[in-house]
VOGU-3710 file (C-alpha; in Angstrom, 3 decimals, decimal comma):
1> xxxxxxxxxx> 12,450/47,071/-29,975  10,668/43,978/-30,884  13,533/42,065/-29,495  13,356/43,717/-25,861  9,691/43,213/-25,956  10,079/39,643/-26,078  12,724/39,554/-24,163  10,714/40,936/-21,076  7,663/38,502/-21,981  9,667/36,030/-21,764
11> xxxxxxxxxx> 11,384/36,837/-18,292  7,548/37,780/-17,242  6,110/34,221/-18,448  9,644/32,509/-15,965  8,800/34,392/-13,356  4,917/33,293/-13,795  6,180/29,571/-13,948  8,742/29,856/-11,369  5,353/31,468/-8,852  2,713/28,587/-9,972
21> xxxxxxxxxx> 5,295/25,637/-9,108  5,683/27,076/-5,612  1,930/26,959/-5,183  1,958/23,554/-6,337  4,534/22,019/-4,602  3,485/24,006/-1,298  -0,326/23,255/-1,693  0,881/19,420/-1,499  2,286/19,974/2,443  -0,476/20,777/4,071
31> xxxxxxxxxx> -3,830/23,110/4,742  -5,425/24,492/7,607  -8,973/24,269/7,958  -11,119/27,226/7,244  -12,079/28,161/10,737  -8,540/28,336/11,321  -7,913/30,794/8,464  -10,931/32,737/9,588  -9,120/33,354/13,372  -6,017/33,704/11,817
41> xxxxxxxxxx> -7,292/36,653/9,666  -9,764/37,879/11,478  -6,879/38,517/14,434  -4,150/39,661/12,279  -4,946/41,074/9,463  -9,128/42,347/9,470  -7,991/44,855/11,942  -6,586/46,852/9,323  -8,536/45,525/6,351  -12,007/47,023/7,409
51> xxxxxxxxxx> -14,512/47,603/5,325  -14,451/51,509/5,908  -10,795/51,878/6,502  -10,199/49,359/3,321  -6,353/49,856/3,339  -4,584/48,513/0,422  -7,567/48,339/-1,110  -8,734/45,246/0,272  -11,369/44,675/3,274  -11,048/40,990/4,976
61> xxxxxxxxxx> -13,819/42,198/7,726  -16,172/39,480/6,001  -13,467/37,009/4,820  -14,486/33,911/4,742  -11,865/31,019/3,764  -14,678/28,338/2,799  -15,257/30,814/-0,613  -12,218/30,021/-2,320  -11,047/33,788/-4,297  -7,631/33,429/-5,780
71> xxxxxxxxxx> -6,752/36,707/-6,895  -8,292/37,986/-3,239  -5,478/34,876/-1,755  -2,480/36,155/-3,959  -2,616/39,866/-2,512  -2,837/38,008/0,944  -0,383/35,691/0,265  2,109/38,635/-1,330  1,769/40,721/2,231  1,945/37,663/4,168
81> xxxxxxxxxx> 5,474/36,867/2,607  6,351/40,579/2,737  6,169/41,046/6,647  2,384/42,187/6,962  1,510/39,362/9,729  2,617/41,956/12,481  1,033/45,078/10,869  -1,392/45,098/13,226  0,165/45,810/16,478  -1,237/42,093/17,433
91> xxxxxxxxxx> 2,242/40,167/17,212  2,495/37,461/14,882  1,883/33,497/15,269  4,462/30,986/16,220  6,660/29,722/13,436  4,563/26,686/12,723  1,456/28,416/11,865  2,962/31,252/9,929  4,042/28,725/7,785  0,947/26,600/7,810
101> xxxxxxxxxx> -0,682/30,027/7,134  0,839/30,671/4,687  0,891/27,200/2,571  -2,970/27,166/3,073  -2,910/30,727/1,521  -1,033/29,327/-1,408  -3,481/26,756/-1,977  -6,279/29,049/-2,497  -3,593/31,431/-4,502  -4,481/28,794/-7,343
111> xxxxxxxxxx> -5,629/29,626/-10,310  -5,352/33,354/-9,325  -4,414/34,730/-12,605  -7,280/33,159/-14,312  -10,859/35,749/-14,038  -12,815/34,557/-10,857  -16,031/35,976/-10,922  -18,523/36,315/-7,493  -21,914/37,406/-7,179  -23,738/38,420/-4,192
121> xxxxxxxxxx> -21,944/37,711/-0,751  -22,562/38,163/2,818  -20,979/41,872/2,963  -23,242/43,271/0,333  -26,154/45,463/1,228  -29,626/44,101/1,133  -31,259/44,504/-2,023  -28,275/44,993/-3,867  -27,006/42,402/-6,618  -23,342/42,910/-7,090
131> xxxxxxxxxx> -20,769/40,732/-9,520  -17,559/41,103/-9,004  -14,829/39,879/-11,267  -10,733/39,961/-10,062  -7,334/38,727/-11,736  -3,883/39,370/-10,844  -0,676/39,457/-13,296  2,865/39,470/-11,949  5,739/41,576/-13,061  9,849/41,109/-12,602
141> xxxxxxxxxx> 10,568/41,086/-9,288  11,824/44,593/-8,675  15,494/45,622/-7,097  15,854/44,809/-3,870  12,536/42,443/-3,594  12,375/38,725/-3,407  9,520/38,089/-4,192  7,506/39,188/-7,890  5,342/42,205/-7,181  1,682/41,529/-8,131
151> xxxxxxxxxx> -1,096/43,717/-9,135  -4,881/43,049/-9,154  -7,647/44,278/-11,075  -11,375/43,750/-9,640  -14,275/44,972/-11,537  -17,237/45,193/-9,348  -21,014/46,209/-10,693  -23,927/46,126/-8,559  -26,564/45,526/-11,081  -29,846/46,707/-8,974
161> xxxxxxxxxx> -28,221/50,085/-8,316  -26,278/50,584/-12,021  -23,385/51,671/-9,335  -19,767/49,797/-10,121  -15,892/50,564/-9,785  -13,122/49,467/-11,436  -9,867/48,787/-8,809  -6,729/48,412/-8,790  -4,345/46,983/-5,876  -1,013/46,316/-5,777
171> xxxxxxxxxx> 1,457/44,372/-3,364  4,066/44,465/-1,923  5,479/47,739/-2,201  3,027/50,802/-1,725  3,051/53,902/-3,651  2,529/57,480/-3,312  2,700/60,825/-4,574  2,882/59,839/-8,587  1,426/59,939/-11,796  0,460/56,863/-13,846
181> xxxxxxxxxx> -1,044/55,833/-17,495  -4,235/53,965/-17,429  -5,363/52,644/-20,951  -8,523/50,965/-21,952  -7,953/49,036/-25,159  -4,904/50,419/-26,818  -6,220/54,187/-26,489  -4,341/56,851/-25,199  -3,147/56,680/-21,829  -5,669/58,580/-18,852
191> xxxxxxxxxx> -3,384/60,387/-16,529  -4,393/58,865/-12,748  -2,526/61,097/-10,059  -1,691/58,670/-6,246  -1,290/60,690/-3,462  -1,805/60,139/0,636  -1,053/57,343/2,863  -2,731/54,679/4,656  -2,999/54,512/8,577  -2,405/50,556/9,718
201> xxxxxxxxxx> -1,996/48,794/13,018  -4,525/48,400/16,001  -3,715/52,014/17,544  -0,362/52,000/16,051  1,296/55,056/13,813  2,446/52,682/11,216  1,687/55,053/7,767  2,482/53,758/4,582  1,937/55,068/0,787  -1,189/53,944/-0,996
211> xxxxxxxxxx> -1,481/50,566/-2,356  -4,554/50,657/-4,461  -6,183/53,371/-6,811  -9,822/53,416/-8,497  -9,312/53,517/-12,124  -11,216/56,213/-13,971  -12,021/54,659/-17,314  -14,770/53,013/-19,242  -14,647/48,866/-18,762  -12,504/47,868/-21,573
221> xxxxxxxxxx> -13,319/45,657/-24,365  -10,407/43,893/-24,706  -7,812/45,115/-22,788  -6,735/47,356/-19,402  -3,122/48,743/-19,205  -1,224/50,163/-16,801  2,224/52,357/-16,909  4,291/53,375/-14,390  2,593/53,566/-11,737  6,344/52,040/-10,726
231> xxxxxxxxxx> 9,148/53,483/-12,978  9,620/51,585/-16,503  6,481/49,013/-15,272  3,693/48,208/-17,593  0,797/45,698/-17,309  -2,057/44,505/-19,278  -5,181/42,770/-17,970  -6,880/40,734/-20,708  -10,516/42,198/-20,087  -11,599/40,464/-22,667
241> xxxxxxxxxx> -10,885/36,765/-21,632  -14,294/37,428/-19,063  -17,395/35,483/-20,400  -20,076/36,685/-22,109  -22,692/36,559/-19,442  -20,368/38,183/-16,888  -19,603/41,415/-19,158  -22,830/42,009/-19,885  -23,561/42,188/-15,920  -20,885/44,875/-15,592
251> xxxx> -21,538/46,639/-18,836  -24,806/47,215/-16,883  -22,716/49,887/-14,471  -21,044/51,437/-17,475
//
């Protein structure tokens, strides 16, 4: 048992390495400027990623490329690679700015599975005083995908109103109509039942399952894991890597 463990972390931690050299090497070729993210997203990709529709569990209606957020970049930059571009019913850019796109969305993918913690921002409400904290962790690719699946965990506490939430998104593959484990700190897994779709495209019918659930658990003190929400899959967010002064902000909304 032990053995197989390791055996996994070990394939986990290559398939980590083998994801950070490609934003390396990529992030050396080139950027676009943050204006030109801003269009880019704000055409393609904010039509579905509204703040009231908030499919996949991400809104882009504020995005804003000039506040680097590199677990927000690696869920971009996993639908990017997985065909999302054209989601929108909008088309999709030429071939040279796809990939220009995409290399500057690597280069703010940096760092992405390392906390990055926000406070305030232009989308939040007036009066409000929200920290938000996100990190992603990638798993074996999956059969069939080229790409390593990623999921994301953002803990969000608005500190004036004692109101937070505790997400989780996942890309690229969305899910529906299942049952999965969510465990704060080695406790016994809470049942969290996915069902529905999500609506995408300007006007279009594209539906898809759900990628992203809101976790129904205390904040964790150490760690957050989560089992099968795919079949056989289990990852662990280390909760307890966040600094002092930021878990005492979102213990506030506990």
């Amino acid at each position: 048992m032990g053995g197989t463990r390791n055996a996994s972390r070990r394939r986990i931690i290559v398939v980590a390495a083998a994801l950070i050299g490609l934003f390396s090497s990529a992030a050396a070729a080139g950027d676009l400027a943050p204006a030109d993210q801003n269009a880019l997203v704000k055409k393609y990709c904010a039509v579905c990623h509204t703040d009231r529709a908030n499919n996949g569990g991400l809104s882009l209606e504020h995005f804003d490329a000039a506040r680097v957020d590199p677990p927000l970049a690696a869920m971009m930059l996993s639908k990017l690679r997985n065909g999302a571009m054209g989601a929108a019913g909008n088309g999709v850019p030429d071939k040279d700015m796809q990939e220009a796109w995409v290399l500057a969305t690597v280069r703010q993918a940096l760092g992405a599975q390392n906390w990055s913690v926000t406070r305030g921002g232009s989308s939040a409400p007036h009066g409000s005083a929200p920290v938000t904290a996100s990190i992603v962790r990638i798993v074996n690719p999956r059969k069939g995908e080229a790409n390593p699946p990623i999921y994301r965990l953002t803990l969000t506490c608005d500190t004036a109103a004692r109101q937070g939430t505790i997400q989780l998104t996942w890309s690229p593959e969305p899910q529906t109509n299942r049952t999965f484990l969510v465990s704060a700190d080695g406790h016994a897994g809470v049942p969290h039942a996915l069902s529905g779709t999500e609506k995408m495209g300007n006007g279009a019918t594209v539906v898809s399952g759900r990628a992203s659930a809101v976790l129904n658990v205390p904040l964790p003190a150490t760690s957050l894991t989560i089992a099968d929400l795919f079949p056989g899959e289990t990852v662990v967010f280390p909760v307890g890597e966040l600094d002092q002064q930021t878990r005492k902000e979102l213990a506030a909304c506990k």
